[in-house]
N, C-alpha and C positions, 0 to 999 in steps of 0.2 A: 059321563060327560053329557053336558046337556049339545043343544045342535048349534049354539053359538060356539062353545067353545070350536067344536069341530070345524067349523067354518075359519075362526080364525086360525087354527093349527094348518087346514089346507092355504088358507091365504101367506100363511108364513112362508111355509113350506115352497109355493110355490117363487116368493122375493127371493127364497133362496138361493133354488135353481137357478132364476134369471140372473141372478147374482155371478154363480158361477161360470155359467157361461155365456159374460159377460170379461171376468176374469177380476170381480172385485172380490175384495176382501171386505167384511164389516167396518173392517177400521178405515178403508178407503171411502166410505161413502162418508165418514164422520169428519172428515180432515183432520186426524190425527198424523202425525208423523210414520211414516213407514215402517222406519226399525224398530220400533217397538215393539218389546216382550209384551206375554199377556197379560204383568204384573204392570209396566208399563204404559200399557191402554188402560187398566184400570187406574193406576195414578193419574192419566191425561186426565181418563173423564171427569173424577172427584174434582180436581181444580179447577179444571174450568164449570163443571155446574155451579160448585162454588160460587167460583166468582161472576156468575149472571145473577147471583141473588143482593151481590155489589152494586151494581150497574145502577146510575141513574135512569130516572126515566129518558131523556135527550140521549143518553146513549144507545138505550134500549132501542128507542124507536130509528138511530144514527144503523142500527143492523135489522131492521126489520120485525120486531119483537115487541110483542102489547109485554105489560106484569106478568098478563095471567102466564103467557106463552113460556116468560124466564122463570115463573116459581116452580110452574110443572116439570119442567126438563132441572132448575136445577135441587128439586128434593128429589128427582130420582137415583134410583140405587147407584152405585157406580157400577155394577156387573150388566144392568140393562143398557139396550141398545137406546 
């Protein structure tokens, strides 16, 4: 591993603790629905990344979001956070 990688694995590592005790869950900081299985939260996230790549620009900017902001989040995977 080079020493970025390192750094971000500590920086992850460390959102995650604060995470826990904090008492959230991943899917809690996404505003997903609670009951969600982990099959689920991967179907939540597929559709709605989806459908940010729908989104007019007046919509986009109606929730805070330039293009570039909706294409990155939504060509990402559905397994990522």
């Amino acid at each position: 591993m080079n020493g970025l990688s390192d750094v971000r694995l500590t920086l992850h590592s460390q959102e995650l603790v604060a995470g826990q005790e904090k008492g959230l869950r991943s899917g809690d900081l996404r505003n997903a629905p609670a009951d969600l299985s982990r099959w689920g939260l991967f179907w939540h996230r597929l559709h709605t990344r989806k459908a940010l790549l729908d989104l007019s620009t007046e919509q986009l900017r109606d929730i805070g979001l330039s293009r570039e902001q909706a294409r990155a989040e939504g060509l990402k995977p559905f397994w990522r956070l």
